[in-house]
LOGUFI-303333 format. One record per residue (C-alpha): residue number from 1; residue in one letter; x negated, y, z. Coordinates in steps of 0.02 Angstrom, whole numbers, plus 50000, padded with zeros to 5 digits. Last residue first. Example, Ala and Ser with C-alpha at 12.3 -4.5 7.8 and 13.67 -1.06 7.14 Angstrom:
2
@resi 2, resn S, east 49316, north 49947, up 50357;
@resi 1, resn A, east 49385, north 49775, up 50390;
***
This chain:
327
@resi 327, resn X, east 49896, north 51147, up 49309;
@resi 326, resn X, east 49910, north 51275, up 49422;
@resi 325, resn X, east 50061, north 51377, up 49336;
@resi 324, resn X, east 50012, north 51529, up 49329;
@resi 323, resn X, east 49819, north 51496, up 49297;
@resi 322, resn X, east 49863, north 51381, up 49164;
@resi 321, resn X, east 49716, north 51269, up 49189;
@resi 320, resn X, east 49650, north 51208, up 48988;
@resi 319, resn X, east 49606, north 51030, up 48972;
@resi 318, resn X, east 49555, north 51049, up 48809;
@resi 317, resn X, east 49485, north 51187, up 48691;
@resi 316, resn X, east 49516, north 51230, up 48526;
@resi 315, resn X, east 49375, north 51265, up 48407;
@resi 314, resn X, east 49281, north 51428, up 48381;
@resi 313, resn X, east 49128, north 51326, up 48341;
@resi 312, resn X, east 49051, north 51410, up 48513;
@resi 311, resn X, east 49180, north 51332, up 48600;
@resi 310, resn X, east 49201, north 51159, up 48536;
@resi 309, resn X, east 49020, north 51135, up 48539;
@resi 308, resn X, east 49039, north 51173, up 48753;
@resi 307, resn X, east 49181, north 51064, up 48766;
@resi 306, resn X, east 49089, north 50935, up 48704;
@resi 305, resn X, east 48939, north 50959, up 48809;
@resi 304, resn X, east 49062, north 50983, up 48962;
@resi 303, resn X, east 49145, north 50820, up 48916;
@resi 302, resn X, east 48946, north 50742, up 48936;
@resi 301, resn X, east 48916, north 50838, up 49081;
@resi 300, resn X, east 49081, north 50733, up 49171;
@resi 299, resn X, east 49003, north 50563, up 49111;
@resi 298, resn X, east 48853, north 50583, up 49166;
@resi 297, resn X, east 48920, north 50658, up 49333;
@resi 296, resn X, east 49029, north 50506, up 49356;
@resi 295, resn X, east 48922, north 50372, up 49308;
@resi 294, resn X, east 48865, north 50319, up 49491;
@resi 293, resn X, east 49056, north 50335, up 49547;
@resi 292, resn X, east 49186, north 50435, up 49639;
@resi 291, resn X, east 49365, north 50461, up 49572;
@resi 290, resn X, east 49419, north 50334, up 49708;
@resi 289, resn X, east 49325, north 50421, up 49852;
@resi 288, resn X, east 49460, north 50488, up 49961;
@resi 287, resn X, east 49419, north 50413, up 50118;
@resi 286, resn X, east 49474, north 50261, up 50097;
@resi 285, resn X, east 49618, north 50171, up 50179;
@resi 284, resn X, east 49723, north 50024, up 50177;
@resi 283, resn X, east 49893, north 50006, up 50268;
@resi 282, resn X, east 49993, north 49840, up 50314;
@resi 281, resn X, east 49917, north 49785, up 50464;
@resi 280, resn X, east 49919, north 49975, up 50541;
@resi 279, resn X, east 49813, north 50042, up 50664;
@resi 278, resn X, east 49724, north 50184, up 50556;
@resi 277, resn X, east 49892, north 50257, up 50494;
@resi 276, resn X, east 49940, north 50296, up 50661;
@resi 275, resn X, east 49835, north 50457, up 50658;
@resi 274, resn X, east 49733, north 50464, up 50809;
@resi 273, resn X, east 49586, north 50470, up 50733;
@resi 272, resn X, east 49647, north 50635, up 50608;
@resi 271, resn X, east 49620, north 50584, up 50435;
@resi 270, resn X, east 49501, north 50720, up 50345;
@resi 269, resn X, east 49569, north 50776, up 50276;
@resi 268, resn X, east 49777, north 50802, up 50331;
@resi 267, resn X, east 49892, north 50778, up 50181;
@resi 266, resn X, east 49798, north 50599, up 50157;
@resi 265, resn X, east 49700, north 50551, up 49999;
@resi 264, resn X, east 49646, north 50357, up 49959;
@resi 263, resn X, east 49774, north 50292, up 50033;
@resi 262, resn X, east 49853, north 50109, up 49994;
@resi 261, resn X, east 50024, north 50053, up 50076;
@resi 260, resn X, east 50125, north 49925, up 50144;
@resi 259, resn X, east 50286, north 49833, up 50134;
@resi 258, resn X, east 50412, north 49981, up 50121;
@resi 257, resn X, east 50582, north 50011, up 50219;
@resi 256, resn X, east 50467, north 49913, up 50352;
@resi 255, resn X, east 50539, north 50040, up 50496;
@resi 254, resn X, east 50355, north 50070, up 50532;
@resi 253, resn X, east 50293, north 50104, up 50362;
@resi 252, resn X, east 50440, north 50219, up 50312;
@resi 251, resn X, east 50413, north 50308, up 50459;
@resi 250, resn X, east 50227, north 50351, up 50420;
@resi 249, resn X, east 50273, north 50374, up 50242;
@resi 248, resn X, east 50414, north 50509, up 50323;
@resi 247, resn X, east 50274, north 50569, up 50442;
@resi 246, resn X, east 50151, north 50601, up 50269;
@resi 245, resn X, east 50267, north 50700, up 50182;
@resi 244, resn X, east 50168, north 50657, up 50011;
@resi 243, resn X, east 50137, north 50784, up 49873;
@resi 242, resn X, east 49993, north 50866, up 50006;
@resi 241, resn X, east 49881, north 50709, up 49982;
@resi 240, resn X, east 49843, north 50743, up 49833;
@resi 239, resn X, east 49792, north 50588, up 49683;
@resi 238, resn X, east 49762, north 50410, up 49756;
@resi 237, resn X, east 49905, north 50359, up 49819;
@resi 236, resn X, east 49968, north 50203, up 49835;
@resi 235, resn X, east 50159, north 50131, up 49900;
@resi 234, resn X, east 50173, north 49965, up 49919;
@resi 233, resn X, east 50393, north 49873, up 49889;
@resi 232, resn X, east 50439, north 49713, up 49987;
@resi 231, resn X, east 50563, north 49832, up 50079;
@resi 230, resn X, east 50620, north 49884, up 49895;
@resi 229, resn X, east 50597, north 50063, up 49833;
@resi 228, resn X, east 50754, north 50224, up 49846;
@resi 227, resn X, east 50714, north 50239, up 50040;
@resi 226, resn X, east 50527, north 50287, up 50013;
@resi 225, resn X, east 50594, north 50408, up 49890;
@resi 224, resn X, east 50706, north 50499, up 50043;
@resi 223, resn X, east 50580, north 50510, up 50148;
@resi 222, resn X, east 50469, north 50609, up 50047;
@resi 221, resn X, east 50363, north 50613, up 49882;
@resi 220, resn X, east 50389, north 50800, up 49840;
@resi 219, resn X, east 50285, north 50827, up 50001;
@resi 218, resn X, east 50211, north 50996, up 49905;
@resi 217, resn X, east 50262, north 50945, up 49716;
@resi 216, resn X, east 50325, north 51127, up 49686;
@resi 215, resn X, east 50183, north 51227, up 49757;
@resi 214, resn X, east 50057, north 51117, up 49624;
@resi 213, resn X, east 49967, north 50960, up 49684;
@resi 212, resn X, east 49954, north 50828, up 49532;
@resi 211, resn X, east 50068, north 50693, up 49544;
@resi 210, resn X, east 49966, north 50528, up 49504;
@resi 209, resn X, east 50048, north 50419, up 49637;
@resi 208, resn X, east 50049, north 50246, up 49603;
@resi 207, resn X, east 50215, north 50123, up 49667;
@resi 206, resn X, east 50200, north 49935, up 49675;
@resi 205, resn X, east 50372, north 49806, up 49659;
@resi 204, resn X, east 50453, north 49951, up 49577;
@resi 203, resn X, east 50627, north 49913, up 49507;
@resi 202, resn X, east 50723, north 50042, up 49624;
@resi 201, resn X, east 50588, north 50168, up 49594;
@resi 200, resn X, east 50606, north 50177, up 49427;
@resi 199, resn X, east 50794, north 50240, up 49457;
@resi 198, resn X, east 50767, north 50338, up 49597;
@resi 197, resn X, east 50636, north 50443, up 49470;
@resi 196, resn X, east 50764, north 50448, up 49328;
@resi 195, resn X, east 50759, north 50651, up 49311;
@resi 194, resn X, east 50554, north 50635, up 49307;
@resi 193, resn X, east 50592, north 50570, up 49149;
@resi 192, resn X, east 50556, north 50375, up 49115;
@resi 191, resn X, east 50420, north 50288, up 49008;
@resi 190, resn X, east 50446, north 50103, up 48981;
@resi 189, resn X, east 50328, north 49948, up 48943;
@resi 188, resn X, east 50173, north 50089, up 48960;
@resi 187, resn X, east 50013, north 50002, up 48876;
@resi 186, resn X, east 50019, north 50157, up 48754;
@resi 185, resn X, east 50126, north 50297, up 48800;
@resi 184, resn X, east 50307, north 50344, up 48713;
@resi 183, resn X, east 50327, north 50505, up 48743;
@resi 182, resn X, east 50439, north 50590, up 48889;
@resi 181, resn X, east 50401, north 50752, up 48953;
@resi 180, resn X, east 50395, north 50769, up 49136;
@resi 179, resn X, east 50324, north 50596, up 49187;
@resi 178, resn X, east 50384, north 50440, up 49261;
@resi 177, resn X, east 50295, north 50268, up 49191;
@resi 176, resn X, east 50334, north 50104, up 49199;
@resi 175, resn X, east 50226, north 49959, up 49171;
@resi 174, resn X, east 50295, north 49773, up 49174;
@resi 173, resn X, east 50111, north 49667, up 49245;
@resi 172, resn X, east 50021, north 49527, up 49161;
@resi 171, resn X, east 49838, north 49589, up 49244;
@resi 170, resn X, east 49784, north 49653, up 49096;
@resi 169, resn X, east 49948, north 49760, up 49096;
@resi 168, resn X, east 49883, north 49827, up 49240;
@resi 167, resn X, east 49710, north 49879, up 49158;
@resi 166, resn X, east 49793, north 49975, up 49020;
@resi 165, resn X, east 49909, north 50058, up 49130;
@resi 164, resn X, east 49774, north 50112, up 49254;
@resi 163, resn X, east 49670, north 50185, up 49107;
@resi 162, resn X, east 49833, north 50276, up 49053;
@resi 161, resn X, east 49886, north 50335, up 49227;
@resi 160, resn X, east 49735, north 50397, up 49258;
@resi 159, resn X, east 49755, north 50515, up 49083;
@resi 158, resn X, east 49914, north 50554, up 49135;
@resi 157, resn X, east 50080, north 50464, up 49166;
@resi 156, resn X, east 50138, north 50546, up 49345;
@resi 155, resn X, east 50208, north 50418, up 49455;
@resi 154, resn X, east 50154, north 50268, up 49397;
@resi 153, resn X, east 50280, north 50121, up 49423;
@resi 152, resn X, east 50205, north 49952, up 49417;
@resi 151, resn X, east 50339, north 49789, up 49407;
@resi 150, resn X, east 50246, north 49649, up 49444;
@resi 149, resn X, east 50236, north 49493, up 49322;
@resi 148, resn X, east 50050, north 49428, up 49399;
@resi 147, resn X, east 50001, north 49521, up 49549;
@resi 146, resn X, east 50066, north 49378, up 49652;
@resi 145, resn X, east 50067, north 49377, up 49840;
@resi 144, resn X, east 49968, north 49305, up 49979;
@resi 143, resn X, east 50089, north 49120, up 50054;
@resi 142, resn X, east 50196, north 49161, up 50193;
@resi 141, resn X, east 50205, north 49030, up 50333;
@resi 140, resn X, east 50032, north 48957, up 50264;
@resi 139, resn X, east 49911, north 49092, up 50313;
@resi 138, resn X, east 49744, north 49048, up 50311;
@resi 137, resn X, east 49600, north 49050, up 50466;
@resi 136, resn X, east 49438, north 49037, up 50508;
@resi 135, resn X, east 49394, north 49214, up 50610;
@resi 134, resn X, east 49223, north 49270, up 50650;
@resi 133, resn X, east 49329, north 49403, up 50735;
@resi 132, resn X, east 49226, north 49543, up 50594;
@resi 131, resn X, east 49300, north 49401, up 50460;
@resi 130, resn X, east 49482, north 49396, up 50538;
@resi 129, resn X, east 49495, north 49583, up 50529;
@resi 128, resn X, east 49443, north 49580, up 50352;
@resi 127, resn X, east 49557, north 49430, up 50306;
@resi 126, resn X, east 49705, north 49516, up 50372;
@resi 125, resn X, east 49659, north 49698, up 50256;
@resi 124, resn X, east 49643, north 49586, up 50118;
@resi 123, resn X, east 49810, north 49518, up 50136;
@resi 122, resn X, east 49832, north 49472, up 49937;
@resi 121, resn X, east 49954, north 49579, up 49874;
@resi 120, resn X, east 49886, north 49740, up 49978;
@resi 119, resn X, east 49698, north 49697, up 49912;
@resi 118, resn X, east 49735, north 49665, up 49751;
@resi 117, resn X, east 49872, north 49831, up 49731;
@resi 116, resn X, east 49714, north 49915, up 49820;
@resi 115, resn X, east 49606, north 49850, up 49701;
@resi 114, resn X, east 49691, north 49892, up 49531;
@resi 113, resn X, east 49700, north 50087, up 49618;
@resi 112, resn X, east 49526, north 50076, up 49642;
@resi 111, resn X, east 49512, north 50053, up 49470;
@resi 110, resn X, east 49626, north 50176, up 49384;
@resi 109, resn X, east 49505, north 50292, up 49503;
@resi 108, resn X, east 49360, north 50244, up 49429;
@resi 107, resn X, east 49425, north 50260, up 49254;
@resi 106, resn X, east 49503, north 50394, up 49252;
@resi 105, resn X, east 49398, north 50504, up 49337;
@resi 104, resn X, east 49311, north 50593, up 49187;
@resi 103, resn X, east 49506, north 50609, up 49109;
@resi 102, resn X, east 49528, north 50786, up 49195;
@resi 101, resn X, east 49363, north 50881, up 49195;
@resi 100, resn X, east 49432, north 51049, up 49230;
@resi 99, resn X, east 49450, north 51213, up 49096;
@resi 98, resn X, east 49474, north 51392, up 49147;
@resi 97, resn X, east 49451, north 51559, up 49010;
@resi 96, resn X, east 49450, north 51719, up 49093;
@resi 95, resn X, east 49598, north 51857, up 49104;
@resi 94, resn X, east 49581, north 51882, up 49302;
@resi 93, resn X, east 49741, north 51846, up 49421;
@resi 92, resn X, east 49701, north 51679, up 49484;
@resi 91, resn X, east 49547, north 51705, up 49479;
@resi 90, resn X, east 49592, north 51791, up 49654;
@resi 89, resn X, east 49569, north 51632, up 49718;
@resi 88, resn X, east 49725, north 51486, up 49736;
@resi 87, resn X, east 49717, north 51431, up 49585;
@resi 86, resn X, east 49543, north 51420, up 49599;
@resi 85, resn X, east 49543, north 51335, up 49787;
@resi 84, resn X, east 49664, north 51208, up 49716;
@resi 83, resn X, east 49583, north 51147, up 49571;
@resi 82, resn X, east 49585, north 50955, up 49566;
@resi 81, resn X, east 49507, north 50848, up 49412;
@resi 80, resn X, east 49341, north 50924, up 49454;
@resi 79, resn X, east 49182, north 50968, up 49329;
@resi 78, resn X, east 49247, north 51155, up 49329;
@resi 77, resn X, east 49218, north 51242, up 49180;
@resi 76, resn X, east 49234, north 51447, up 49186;
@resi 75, resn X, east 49220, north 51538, up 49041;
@resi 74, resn X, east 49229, north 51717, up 48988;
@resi 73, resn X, east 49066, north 51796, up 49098;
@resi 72, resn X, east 48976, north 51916, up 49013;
@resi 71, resn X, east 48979, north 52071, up 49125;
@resi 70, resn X, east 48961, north 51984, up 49297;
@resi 69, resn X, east 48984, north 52077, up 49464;
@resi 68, resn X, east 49149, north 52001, up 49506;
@resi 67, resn X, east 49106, north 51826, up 49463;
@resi 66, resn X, east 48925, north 51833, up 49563;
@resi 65, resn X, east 49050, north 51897, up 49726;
@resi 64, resn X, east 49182, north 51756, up 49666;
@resi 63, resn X, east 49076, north 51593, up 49672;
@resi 62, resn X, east 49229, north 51477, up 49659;
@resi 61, resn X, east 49297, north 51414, up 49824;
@resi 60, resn X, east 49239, north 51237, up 49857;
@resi 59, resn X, east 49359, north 51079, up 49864;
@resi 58, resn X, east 49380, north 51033, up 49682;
@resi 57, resn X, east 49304, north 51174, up 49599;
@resi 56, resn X, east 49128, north 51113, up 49576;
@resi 55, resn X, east 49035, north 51215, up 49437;
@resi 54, resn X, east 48994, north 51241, up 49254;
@resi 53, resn X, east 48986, north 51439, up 49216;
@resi 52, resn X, east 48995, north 51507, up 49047;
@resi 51, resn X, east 48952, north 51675, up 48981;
@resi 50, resn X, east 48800, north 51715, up 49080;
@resi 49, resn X, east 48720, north 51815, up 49191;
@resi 48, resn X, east 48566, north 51789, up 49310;
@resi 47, resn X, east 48511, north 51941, up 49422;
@resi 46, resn X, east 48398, north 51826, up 49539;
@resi 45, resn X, east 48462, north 51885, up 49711;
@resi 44, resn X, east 48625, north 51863, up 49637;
@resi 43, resn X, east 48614, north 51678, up 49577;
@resi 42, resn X, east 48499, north 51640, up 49714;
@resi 41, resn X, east 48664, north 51695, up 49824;
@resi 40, resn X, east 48770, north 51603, up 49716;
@resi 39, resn X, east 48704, north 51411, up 49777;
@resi 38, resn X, east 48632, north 51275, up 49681;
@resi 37, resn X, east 48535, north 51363, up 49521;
@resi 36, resn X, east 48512, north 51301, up 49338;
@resi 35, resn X, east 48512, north 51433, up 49203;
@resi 34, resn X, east 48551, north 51366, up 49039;
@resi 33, resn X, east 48494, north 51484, up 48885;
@resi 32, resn X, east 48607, north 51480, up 48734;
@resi 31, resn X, east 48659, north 51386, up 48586;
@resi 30, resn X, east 48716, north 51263, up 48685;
@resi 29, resn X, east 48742, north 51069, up 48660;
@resi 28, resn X, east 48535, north 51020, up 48669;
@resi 27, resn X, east 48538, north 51141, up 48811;
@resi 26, resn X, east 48683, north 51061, up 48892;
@resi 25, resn X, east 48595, north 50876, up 48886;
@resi 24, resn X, east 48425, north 50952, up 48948;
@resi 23, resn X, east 48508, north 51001, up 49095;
@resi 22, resn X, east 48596, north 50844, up 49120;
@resi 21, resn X, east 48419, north 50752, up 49108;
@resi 20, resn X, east 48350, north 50879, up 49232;
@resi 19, resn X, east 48466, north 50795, up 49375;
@resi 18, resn X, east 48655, north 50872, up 49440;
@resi 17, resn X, east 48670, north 50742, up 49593;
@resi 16, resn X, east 48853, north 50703, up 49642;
@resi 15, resn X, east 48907, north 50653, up 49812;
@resi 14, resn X, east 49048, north 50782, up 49836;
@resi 13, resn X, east 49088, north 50791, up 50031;
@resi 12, resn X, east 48894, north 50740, up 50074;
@resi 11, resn X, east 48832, north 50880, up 49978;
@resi 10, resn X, east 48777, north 50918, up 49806;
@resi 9, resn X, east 48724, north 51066, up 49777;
@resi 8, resn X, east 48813, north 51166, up 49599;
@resi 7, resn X, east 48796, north 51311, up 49476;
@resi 6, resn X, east 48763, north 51276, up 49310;
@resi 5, resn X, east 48743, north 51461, up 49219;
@resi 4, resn X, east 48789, north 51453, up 49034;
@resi 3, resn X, east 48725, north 51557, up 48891;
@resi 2, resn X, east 48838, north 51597, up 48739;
@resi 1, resn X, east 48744, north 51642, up 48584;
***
């Protein structure tokens, strides 16, 4: 019988609400107890153990001082794509079983993505600055953009990348993807090795970023890629800010070697207000939001639920974190 201790507050940096109906989802999954706490020092004041913990690893260091003191733990789940402050925790170097919630963000983010390749095509950024003037007033020296027969290029072919492919190509556009190990992808007109990179970015008429952040992708998306895609050319990202050399995109933008860009995650977060970034025509920012959404906690509990059948049958899991390798 493998108990599980949920451990998570939501605050105004991650917006989701654990309720009683997720609760009642695990114990219906586990053959266990489920202890529900927000913070590690009820956890310890309390004496709880358990086998598997479900928690926010994202942005929030994991809850080492109940980790070091447990006896049963074997499993940690964390319902975040990103896990930076685990691989970089003295987890790191403990024999335990790690799993994230990649693919419960696909959606939502493959989205936002879709709208800022709108949005960029199609002036939005204008037309909001002429609606808080009151403004009345359309462009007819250069006529808003196409979306239809654009060439996408995804960098890093994923599970995000695979919503967002499906969507583009609803949208009549050529989809490229650049990943490690080639295999042909569904929705994907063409998938290209990381090797051809300058290649796919010399056809891109929109570029996604989807590289995960790992020591060797740190700014891996520099000056020198911004020069390899066409001046009429947006760059998105909506993945780590830290694979991007943020003054080279900020260069790249002035100079007009690209047309415009989307952000959704910036190396710095939050964005510094006097970043330059802010001011300009062609740029659209959120504040790293894209993989939020009303359905996301239902829909990361239920992957847990699955994962958590999976383990007590013996079975496989997915989205294993090699520790070593942070990803």
């Amino acid at each position: 019988m493998a108990d599980i201790l949920v451990m998570y507050e939501r605050d105004k940096i991650v917006p989701m609400t654990i309720l009683q109906q997720h609760i009642d989802e695990m114990k219906l999954a586990a053959s266990g107890d489920v202890y529900w706490y927000k913070n590690e020092e009820d956890v310890l004041a309390d004496d709880i153990d358990a086998e598997i913990l479900f928690f926010w690893g994202g942005n929030r260091k994991p809850p080492m001082d109940w980790i070091n003191k447990s006896k049963k733990i074997k499993w940690l789940h964390t319902f975040s794509a990103g896990v930076d402050p685990i691989i970089n925790s003295p987890l790191r170097d403990m024999d335990l079983i790690v799993t994230n919630g990649k693919g419960v963000h696909a959606y939502s983010m493959a989205v936002v993505a879709i709208g800022f390749i709108i949005g960029l095509l199609r002036d939005f950024r204008l037309y909001n600055k002429q609606q808080s003037d009151h403004v009345w007033r359309k462009e007819t020296e250069m006529l808003p953009r196409e979306i239809w027969g654009k060439t996408l290029v995804i960098l890093g072919a994923g599970a995000i990348g695979g919503q967002l492919a499906r969507l583009a190509k609803a949208f009549d556009m050529r989809v490229i993807g650049v990943k490690r190990t080639v295999t042909p992808l569904e929705n994907y007109d063409e998938v290209l090795p990381d090797s051809r990179t300058d290649e796919a970015l010399a056809m891109a008429d929109v570029v996604v970023c989807l590289i995960p952040s790992m020591p060797e992708t740190k700014r891996l998306v520099n000056g020198d890629m911004f020069s390899k895609m066409k001046k009429s050319a947006y760059f998105i990202n909506i993945s780590r800010g830290a694979v991007v050399d943020e003054e080279a995109l900020i260069n790249a933008l002035k100079s007009g070697q690209i047309a415009g860009a989307g952000l959704d995650a910036v190396e710095d977060e939050p964005l510094s207000p006097d970043s330059p970034l802010w001011d300009m025509d062609n740029v659209i920012i959120t504040p790293h939001c894209s993989g939020d959404g009303v359905s996301l906690t239902d829909r990361s509990v239920t992957q847990f639920c699955d994962l958590v059948k999976r383990y007590e049958a013996g079975e496989p899991l997915y989205n294993l974190i090699d520790m070593k390798k942070g990803s």
